[in-house]
N, C-alpha and C positions, 0 to 999 in steps of 0.2 A: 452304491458303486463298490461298496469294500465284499469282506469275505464273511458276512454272518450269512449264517442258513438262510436261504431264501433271498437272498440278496440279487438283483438284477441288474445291471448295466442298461441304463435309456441311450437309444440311437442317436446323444445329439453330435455335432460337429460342429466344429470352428467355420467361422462364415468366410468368406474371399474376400482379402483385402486389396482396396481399389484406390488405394493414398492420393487420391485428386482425380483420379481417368473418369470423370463422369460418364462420356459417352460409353466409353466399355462397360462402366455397371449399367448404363440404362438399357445396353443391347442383351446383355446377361437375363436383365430382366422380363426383357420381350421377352425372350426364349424360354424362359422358365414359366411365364403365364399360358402360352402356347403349348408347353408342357403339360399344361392343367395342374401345377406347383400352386400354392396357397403363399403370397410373396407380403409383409410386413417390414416397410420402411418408414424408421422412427428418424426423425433428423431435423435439428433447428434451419435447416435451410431448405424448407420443405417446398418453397414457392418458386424457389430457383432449379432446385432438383426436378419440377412438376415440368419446367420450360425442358429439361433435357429430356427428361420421358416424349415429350409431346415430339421431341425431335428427332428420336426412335420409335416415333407412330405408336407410343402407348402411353393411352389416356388415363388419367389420372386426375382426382379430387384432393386438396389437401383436408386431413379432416380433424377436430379436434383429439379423437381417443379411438381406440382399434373396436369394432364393430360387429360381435357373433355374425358369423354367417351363417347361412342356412346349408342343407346338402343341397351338394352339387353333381352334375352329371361330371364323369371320370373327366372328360376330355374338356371341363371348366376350368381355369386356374383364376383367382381372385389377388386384386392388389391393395392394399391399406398404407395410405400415404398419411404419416401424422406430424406435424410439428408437433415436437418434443427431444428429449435429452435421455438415452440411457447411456448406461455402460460400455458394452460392448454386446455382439449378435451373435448370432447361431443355427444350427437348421436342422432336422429331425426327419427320418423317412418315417413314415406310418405304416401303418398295417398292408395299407393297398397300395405301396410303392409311391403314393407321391407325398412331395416335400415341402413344407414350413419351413418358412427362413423369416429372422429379421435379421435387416441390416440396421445398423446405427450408422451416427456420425465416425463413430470412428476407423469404420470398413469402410466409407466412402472418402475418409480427407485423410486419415492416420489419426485423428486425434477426437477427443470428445470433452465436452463445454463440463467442470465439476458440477453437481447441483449447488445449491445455496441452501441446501438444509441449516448448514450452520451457522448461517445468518440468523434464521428464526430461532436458533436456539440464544441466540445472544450473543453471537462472534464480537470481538472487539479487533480492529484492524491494526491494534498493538502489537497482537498477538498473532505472530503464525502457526504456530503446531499445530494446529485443526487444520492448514493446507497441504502436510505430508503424509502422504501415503507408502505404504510399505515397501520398503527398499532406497526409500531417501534420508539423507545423511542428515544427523540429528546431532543435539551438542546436550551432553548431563554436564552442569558446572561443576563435580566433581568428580567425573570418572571421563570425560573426554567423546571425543567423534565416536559416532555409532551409526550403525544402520538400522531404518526404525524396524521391526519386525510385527508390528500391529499392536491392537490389546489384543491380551489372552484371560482367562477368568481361571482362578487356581483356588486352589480349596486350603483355608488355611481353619485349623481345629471341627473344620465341619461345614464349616460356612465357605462362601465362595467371595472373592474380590478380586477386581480390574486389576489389571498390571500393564506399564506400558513397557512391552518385550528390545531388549536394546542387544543389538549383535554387533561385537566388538572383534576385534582381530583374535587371529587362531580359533575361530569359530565360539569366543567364548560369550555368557548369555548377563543379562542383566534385569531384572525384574521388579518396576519403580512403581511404586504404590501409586494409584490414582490422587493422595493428597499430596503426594509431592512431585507430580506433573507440573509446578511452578521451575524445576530444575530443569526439566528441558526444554530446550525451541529448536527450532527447525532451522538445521546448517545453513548461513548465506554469506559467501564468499564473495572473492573477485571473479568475473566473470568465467567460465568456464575453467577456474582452477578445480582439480580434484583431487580431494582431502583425501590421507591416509587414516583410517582406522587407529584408534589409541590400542594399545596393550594391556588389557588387564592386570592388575599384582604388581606391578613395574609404578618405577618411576616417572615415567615420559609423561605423563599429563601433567605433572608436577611441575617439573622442568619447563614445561612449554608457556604455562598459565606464569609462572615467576618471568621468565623472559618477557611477555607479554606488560607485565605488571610492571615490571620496570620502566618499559619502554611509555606505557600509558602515563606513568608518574610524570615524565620528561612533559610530554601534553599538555598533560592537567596542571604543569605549571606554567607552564606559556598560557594557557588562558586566564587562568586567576590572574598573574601578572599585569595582562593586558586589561581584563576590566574591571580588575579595580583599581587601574590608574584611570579609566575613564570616570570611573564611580568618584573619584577624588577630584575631579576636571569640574570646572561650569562653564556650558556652553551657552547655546545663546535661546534664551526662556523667548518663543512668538506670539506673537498676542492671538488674542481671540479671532474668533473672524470677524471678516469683513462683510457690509452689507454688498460688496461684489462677491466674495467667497460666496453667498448664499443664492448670487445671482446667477452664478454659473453652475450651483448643482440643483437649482431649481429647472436649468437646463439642460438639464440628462435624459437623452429621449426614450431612456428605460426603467424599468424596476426596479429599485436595489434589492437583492437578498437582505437576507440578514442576517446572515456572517459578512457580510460586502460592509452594509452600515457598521458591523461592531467592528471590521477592518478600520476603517474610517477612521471611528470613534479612537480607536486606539491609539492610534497613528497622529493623532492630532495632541489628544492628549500629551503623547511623548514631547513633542514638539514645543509644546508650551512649557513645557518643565526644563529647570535647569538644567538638568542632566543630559548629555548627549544622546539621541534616542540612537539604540542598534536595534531594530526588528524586523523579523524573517517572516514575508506573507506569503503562506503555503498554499496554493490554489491550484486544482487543475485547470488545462488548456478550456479558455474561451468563459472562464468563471467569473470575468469582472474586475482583474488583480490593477489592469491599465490604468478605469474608473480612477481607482485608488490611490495611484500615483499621483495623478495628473491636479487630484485636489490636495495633491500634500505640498504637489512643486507650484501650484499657484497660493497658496496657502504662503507658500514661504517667499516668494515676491512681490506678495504685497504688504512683507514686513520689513522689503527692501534689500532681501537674498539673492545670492545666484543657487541654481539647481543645476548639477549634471547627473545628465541621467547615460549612465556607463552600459552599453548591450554585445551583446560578441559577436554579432556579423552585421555586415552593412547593409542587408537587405533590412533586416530590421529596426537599424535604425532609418533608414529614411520609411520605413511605417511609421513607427513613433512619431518623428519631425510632423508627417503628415497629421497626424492623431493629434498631437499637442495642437498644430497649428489649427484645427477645424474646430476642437475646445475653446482653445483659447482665441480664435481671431476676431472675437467682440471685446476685448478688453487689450489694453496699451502694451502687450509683453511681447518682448522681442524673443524666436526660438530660432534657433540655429544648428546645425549639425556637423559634426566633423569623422566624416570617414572617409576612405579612398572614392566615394563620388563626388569629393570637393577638389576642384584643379586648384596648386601648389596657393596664385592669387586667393581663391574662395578661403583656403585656409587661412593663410597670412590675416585676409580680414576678421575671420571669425576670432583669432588667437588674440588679435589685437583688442577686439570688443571682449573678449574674455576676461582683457589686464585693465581696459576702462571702466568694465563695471556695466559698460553699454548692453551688452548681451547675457538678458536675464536666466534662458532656461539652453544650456545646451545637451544637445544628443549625440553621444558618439559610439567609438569602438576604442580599443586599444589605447587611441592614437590621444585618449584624452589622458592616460596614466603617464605619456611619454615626456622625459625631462623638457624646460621650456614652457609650458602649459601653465599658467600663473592666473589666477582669477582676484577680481578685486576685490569681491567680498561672497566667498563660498560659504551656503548657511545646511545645503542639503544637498547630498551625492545618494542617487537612485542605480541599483544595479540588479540588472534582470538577470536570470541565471547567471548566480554566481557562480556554480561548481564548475562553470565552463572555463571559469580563466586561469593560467596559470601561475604557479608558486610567485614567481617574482613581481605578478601584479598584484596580489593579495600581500605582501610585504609594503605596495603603495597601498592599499586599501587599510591597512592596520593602522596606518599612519593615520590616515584622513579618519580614521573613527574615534581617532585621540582629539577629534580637532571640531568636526560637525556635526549633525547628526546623518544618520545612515538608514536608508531603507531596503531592502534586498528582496527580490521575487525570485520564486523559484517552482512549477510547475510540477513537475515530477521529483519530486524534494528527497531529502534523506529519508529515512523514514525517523515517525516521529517518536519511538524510543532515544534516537538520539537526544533531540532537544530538552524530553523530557529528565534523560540522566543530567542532563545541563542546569537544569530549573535554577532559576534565580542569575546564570551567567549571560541568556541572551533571551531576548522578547522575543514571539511568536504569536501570530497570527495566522489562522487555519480558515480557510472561508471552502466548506465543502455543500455548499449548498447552490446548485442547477441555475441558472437564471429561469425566469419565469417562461413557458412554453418552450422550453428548450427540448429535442429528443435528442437522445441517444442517435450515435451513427451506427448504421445498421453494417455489418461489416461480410465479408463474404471474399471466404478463400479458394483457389481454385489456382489450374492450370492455365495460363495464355492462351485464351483464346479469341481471337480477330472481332469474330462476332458478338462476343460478349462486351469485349469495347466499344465498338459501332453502337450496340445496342443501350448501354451506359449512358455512351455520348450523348446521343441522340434523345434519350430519354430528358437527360438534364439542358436541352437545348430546347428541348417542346416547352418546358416550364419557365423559358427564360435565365437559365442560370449559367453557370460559367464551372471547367473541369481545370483541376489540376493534372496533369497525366508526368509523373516522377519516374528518369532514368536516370540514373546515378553511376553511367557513363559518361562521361565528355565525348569521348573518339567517336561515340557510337551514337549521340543524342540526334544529331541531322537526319541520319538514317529513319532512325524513328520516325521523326518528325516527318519526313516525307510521304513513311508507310501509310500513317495515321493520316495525310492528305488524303491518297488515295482509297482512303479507306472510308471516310468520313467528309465527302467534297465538302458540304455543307457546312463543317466547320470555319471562322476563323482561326489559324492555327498561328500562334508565336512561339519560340526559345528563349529560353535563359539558364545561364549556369554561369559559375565563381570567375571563368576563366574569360568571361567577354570584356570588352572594355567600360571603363566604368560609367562610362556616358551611353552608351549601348544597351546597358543592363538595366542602369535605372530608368529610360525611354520607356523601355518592354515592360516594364513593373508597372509605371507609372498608366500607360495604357492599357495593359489589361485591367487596373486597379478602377480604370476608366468605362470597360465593356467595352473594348475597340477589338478586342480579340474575345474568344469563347474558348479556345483550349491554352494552355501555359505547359511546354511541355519543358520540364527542368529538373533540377538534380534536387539534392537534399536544403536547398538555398533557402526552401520556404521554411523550414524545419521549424523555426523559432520566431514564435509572434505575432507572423502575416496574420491580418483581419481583413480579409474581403468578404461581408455577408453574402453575396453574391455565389459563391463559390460553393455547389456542396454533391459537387462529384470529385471523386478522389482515385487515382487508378497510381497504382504502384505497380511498376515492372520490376521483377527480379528481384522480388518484397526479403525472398529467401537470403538474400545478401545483405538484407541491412541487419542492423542491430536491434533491441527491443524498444528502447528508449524511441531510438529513430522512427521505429513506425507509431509508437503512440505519440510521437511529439506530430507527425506527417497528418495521423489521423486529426489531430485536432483543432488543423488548419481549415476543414470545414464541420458544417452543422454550427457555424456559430450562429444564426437567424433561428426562424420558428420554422423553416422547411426541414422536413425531414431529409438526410442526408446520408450519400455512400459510400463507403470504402471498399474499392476493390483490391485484393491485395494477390496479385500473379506470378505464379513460380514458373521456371522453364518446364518443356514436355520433355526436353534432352535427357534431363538427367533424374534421378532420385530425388528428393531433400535429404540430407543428411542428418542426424537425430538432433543436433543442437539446432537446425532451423526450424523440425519438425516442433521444438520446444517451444523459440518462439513465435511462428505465428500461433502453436496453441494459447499461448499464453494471451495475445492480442485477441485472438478469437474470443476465447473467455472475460476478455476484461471491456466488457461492452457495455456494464453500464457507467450512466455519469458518476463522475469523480471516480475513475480507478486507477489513476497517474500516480496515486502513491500504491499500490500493486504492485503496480508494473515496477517502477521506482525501486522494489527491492528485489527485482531480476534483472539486472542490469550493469553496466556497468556506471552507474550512479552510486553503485556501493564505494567505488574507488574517490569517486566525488565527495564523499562524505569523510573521508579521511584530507581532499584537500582542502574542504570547509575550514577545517582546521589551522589550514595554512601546513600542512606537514604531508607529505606523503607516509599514509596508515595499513597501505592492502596488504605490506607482510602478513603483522599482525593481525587483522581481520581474519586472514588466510589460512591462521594457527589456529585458532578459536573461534571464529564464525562471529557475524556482526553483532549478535543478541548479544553474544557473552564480553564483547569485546567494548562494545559502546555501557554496557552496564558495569565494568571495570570499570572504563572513564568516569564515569559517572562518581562510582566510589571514590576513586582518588577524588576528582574536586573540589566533594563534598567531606572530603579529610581535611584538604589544605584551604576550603573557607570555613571552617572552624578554627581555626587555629589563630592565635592572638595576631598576626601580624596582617592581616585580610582585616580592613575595614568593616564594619558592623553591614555599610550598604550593600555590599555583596552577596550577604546571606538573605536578604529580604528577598523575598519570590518578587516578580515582577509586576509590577502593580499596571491597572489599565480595567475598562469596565469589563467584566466577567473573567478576566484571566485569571485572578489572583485565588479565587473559588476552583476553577478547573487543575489550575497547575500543583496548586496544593493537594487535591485529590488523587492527581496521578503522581504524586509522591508517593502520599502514601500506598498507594496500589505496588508501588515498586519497591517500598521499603521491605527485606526480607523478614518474615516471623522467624523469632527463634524456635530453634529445632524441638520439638516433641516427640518422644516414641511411644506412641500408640499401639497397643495390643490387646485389641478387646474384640470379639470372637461375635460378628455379626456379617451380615450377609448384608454388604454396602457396595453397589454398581450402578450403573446407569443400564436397564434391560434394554436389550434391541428391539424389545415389543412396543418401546416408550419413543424410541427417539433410531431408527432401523440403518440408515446411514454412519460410517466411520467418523466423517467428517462432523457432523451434528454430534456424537457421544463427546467427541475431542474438544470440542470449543465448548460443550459446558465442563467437560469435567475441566477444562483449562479456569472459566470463571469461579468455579469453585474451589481451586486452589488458591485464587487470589483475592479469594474472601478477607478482610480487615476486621472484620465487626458481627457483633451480633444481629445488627439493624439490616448489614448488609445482606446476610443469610435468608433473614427473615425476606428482604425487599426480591429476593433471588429466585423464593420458595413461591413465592404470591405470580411471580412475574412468570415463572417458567410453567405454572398451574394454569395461567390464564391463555396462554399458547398451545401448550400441548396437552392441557387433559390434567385429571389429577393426580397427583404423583405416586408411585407404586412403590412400596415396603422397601424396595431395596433402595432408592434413591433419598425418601424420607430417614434412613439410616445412616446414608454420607454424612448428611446435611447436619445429622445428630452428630457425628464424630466429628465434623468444623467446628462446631461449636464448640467442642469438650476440648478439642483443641484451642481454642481461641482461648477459653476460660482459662485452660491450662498456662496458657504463657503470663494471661495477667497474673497468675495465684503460684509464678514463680516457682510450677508447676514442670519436671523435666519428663517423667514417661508416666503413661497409665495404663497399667495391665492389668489382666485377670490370670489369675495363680489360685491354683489347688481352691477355684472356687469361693477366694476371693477378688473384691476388687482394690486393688495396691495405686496408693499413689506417691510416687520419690521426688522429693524436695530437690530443687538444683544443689549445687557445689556451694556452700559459706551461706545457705538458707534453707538449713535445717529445720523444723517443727520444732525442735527442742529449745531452736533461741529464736522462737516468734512468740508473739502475742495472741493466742487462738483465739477464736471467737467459741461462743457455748456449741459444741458440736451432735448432732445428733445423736441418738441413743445407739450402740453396736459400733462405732468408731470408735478404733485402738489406735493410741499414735505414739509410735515411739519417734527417735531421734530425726531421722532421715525418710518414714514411711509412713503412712495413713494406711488401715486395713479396715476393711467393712466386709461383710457376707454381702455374696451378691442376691442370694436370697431373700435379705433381711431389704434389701431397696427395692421390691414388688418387680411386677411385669416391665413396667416403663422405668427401668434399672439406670439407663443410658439418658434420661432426663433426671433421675435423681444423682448420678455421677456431675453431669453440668453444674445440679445445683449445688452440688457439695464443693466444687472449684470458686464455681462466684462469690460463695459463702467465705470462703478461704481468702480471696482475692479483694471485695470486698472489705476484712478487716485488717488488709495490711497496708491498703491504699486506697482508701472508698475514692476519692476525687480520680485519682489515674483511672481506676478501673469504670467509673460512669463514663467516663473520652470514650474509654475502649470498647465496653459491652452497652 
């Protein structure tokens, strides 16, 4: 397409974008086959797409891969229906005026599903910058907000190497070596805030990170504070189990995972130990997290405790109440619930069993933090999405963690950099593993259309199951509800929403929970925790209104059985989507398979929740620096002020429990930063697009190969990513050389390694000169004077760049043989 001689422009074009109007693209498409147009539609919703073809009278197969076709008579047009995922489409006139087009998902909805190249490349879910694409706001820890501009490959003495391109305000450029791709991550703010671009040459990043730093220190000492006055507390050590503990999980009419069990396991342990247990169990929706509770809060009464178990809306707890009581109603334990579906008497009674001691496990909302609420003997407080409650509750919640042990659930969690900058301040508990034949909800976005609900309905009616249909109107919920009468005779149809009375609401729950009704048509009320296996139709109206949280938390109200199950997620034909709803249902869309609640979790506004974890509102901050940089701040300070003499020695021990104390030590170290080396050695080190052909894929390994620690790991990196993709080609075997040389470099006290006038030069840090060490016998052609080592690069053969490594370990090696065997 440019201007060399010879150069030709191809007829292609930008294809017609159809942002949800299926009918209109399928009518498009008639007419273009009729045409005798040659038509290619690539789209993950191929099956659905095929029902709207069929409803503009053109027939269609879905089929795995697009098909040569043969020639055709002019006046033939041909159509290729495929499930699959590209990019975006196009269409091209030929020689004999007719036209080739594909369309993608993205001409058909506005948006299109990323591949997962980058998973196979080794993605780590710590890690974002492998999910930004060019023109999204990136954060360098030391140069500030940018916008990413891709990689570029620039020629440095001859040779070519990756750069990740960063475009900063006043159009200026920044150009970050692929080994220190550890410096940036991918902007994530408070919800629809928009960052301004830092200044180059200026102060303002400066200024912004010290505000920031300050404000973090305040933090970071409110948490030390707080646990290691628990760390100094003995709370109350529970015994072993009981031959009813094992009676009741021998009656579990499921599988456990095994993140579920090592939940368990953990959770128990804590409990028996003197120390007050605080641990956070991260799970997605429908993963097992209940299970887990309900054997910690019988665990603890029958060592003669009370348990409340704290949740933030009353629909949910009377599921819980329900849940416990179906666990637990073979055995003598009294459960009780206190939220606004208790009249003033129901309370007065349960409050008073509270202060007797009578009432073993209670379930509430709010109303159980409110002054008056006194228990006789509290051993264990359960609290389901924490980030949900406010500051002044979390002021009682700090208390009660001085006092018993504490378990917290959380669904779409912070994301788990945080915790991990925390290591050793709070327990954690990660259970990312599917229950046993569990699928994936199969999700499908579209415009309102009548028949597509009928047809939904109906569907999960044939199979015996039961629909959620979500309006998150009140004025307008009846309405519906009627439409969907006559839309659907056949249904039973009920309501529910926040605003009915409370005897009212819970009837309707409790019957549908019953199969008295088949459709539940209601607002966001189910949002958190409903378990009806029954239930795996899902139809959201006016999906475009909600939040992102909100629809992953709505979707994961069903498919909790072994049936496969649906989410419809329906936007008005009125109007447009506007680009931030266009964002998130893409984002829902794509996050389809199990466990991607922590995903989602960091598009959302869950980031703000993660500043009230804290007990503090954090989103200023967050909002100046972006979460990665900001929780990784936290982290440092913590981990300044639990070394310091006055923090108890318990504080700094990483968390003990079966398997944590291994993983959480590792993602320390992952996150401990290398000191800096400046590398300048004149090799041709990338990742080629013939290796690895996707952005996304280059980006998440060059990200794990930044955050190499070791030589072992390198090696573990080289074998791993061989056995994936094929064997590694010259340029990426020469990264992998320069981590090394790097790594070695830091252990052998090692600050830059260049090549100069055809040597290769190695300069000692600052006050660890050559001249006041202890060398070891150095090979033949090393000169070393005070501050520098020099060798001919000639003199160290072809494989120059493995004899540089050895000359560093060699180095390294004789100033700390023990350090440097940890390290290399």
């Amino acid at each position: 397409t440019g201007a060399e001689p010879g150069a030709f422009r191809l007829p292609f074009a930008t294809r017609d974008a159809y942002a949800g109007r299926l009918p209109q693209a399928a009518a498009d498409t008639g007419r273009e086959l009729r045409r005798g147009d040659r038509v290619v539609v690539v789209t993950q919703q191929a099956q659905r797409y095929r029902e709207v073809l069929a409803e503009a009278n053109v027939a269609a197969e879905v089929r795995a891969r697009v098909e040569p076709t043969p020639a055709r008579a002019a006046s033939d047009g041909t159509l290729a229906l495929v499930q699959g995922a590209l990019p975006e489409g196009w269409q091209v006139t030929t020689a004999d005026g007719r036209v080739v087009s594909l369309t993608t998902d993205r001409e058909l909805f506005g948006f299109v599903k990323r591949r997962r190249a980058l998973r196979r490349a080794g993605s780590q879910r710590s890690k974002f910058l492998a999910e930004v694409s060019p023109g999204d706001f990136v954060v360098h820890a030391d140069h500030g907000i940018a916008r990413f501009g891709g990689i570029v490959r620039r020629p440095v003495d001859g040779e070519e190497r990756d750069y990740l391109e960063l475009r900063y305000a006043a159009d200026d450029r920044l150009y970050v070596p692929m080994e220190q791709v550890e410096r940036v991550s991918r902007y994530v703010g408070p919800a629809e805030h928009v960052p301004r671009l830092t200044r180059l040459g200026t102060q303002e990043w400066h200024h912004a990170r010290a505000r920031v730093r300050a404000a973090v220190a305040i933090v970071a000492a409110d948490l030390v504070r707080l646990y290691a006055a628990r760390q100094l507390l003995r709370g109350h050590a529970f015994r072993a189990d009981t031959p009813w503990q094992r009676e009741l999980e021998a009656a579990f009419p499921y599988e456990e995972t095994e993140d579920q069990l090592r939940a368990i396991a953990e959770v128990k342990a804590d409990m028996e130990s003197e120390r007050p247990m605080d641990r956070l169990i991260c799970g997605d929706v429908g993963f097992g997290k209940t299970e887990v509770v309900v054997r910690a809060a019988f665990k603890a009464v029958m060592d003669g405790m009370q348990v409340a178990v704290l949740v933030p809306t009353t629909v949910l707890a009377q599921q819980h109440e329900r849940t416990f009581r179906e666990r637990l109603g073979a055995f003598p334990v009294r459960v009780e619930a206190l939220s606004r579906f208790q009249s003033d008497g129901e309370a007065r009674e349960v409050i008073t069993g509270l202060r007797s001691g009578e009432v073993d496990i209670v379930i509430g909302t709010h109303r159980l933090l409110q002054p008056g609420i006194e228990f006789g003997n509290l051993g264990l407080v359960i609290i389901d999405e924490e980030q949900r409650f406010g500051v002044a509750h979390k002021e009682r919640l700090k208390r009660m963690r001085l006092e018993v042990d504490v378990l917290s659930l959380s669904a779409t969690p912070i994301p788990r950099t945080l915790h991990m900058s925390l290591t050793g301040i709070r327990d954690m508990s990660t259970m990312e593993t599917a229950p046993v034949a569990r699928l994936p909800v199969q999700t499908f976005v579209s415009e309102y259309d009548a028949a597509l609900v009928r047809e939904a309905t109906l569907h999960e009616l044939d199979r015996g199951g039961q629909v959620y249909v979500v309006h998150n109107r009140v004025h307008s919920i009846d309405v519906l509800a009627d439409q969907l009468r006559e839309l659907v005779p056949e249904a039973r149809i009920a309501v529910g929403h926040g605003q009915m009375p409370e005897t009212v609401l819970s009837r309707v729950m409790e019957r549908f929970a019953d199969g008295e009704f088949d459709v539940l048509v209601c607002t966001t009320i189910i949002e958190s925790g409903i378990d009806i296996p029954n239930v795996n139709t899902l139809v959201v109206d006016q999906a475009d209104t909600l939040g992102l949280a909100q629809l992953y938390q709505l979707r994961g109200r069903v498919g909790r059985s072994t049936q496969q199950a649906y989410a419809y997620l329906l936007h008005s034909r009125e109007h447009m989507l506007s680009e931030v709803a266009q964002q998130r249902l893409a984002t829902i869309f794509e996050a389809n398979e199990l466990g991607a609640g922590f995903q989602v979790a960091l598009r959302d506004l869950e980031i703000r929740g993660a500043g009230n974890l804290l007990g503090q509102e954090q989103s200023g901050q967050i909002a100046t620096v972006g979460f990665d940089l900001y929780t990784s701040m936290l982290g440092e300070a913590v981990e300044e002020l639990r070394t310091q003499a006055a923090i108890p020695a318990a504080v700094a021990e990483p968390p003990s429990g079966p398997g944590m104390r291994k993983e959480l030590n590792a993602a320390a170290l992952r996150a401990r930063p290398l000191r800096a080396v400046a590398l300048d050695l004149p090799v041709s080190a990338f990742i080629p697009e013939s290796y690895i052909a996707e952005i996304e894929g280059r980006l998440a390994l060059y990200q794990r190969v930044a955050a190499l620690r070791s030589i072992a790991n390198v090696e573990a990196l080289a074998v791993e990513t061989a056995d994936r993709l094929g064997p590694l080609p010259l340029p990426l075997e020469q990264l992998l050389a320069l981590v090394r040389i790097r790594l070695a470099a830091v252990a052998a006290d090692v600050a830059a390694v260049r090549v100069e006038d055809g040597e290769v030069v190695l300069t000692a840090r600052d006050k660890r000169s050559f001249g006041a060490r202890r060398l070891p016998t150095l090979p033949a052609g090393v000169r070393v004077g005070r501050m520098q080592l020099r060798v001919a690069r000639a003199a160290l053969g072809e494989q120059w760049l493995g004899a540089v490594e050895a000359l560093l370990r060699l180095l390294a090696h004789a100033q700390a043989p023990a350090a440097v065997a940890a390290t290399a």
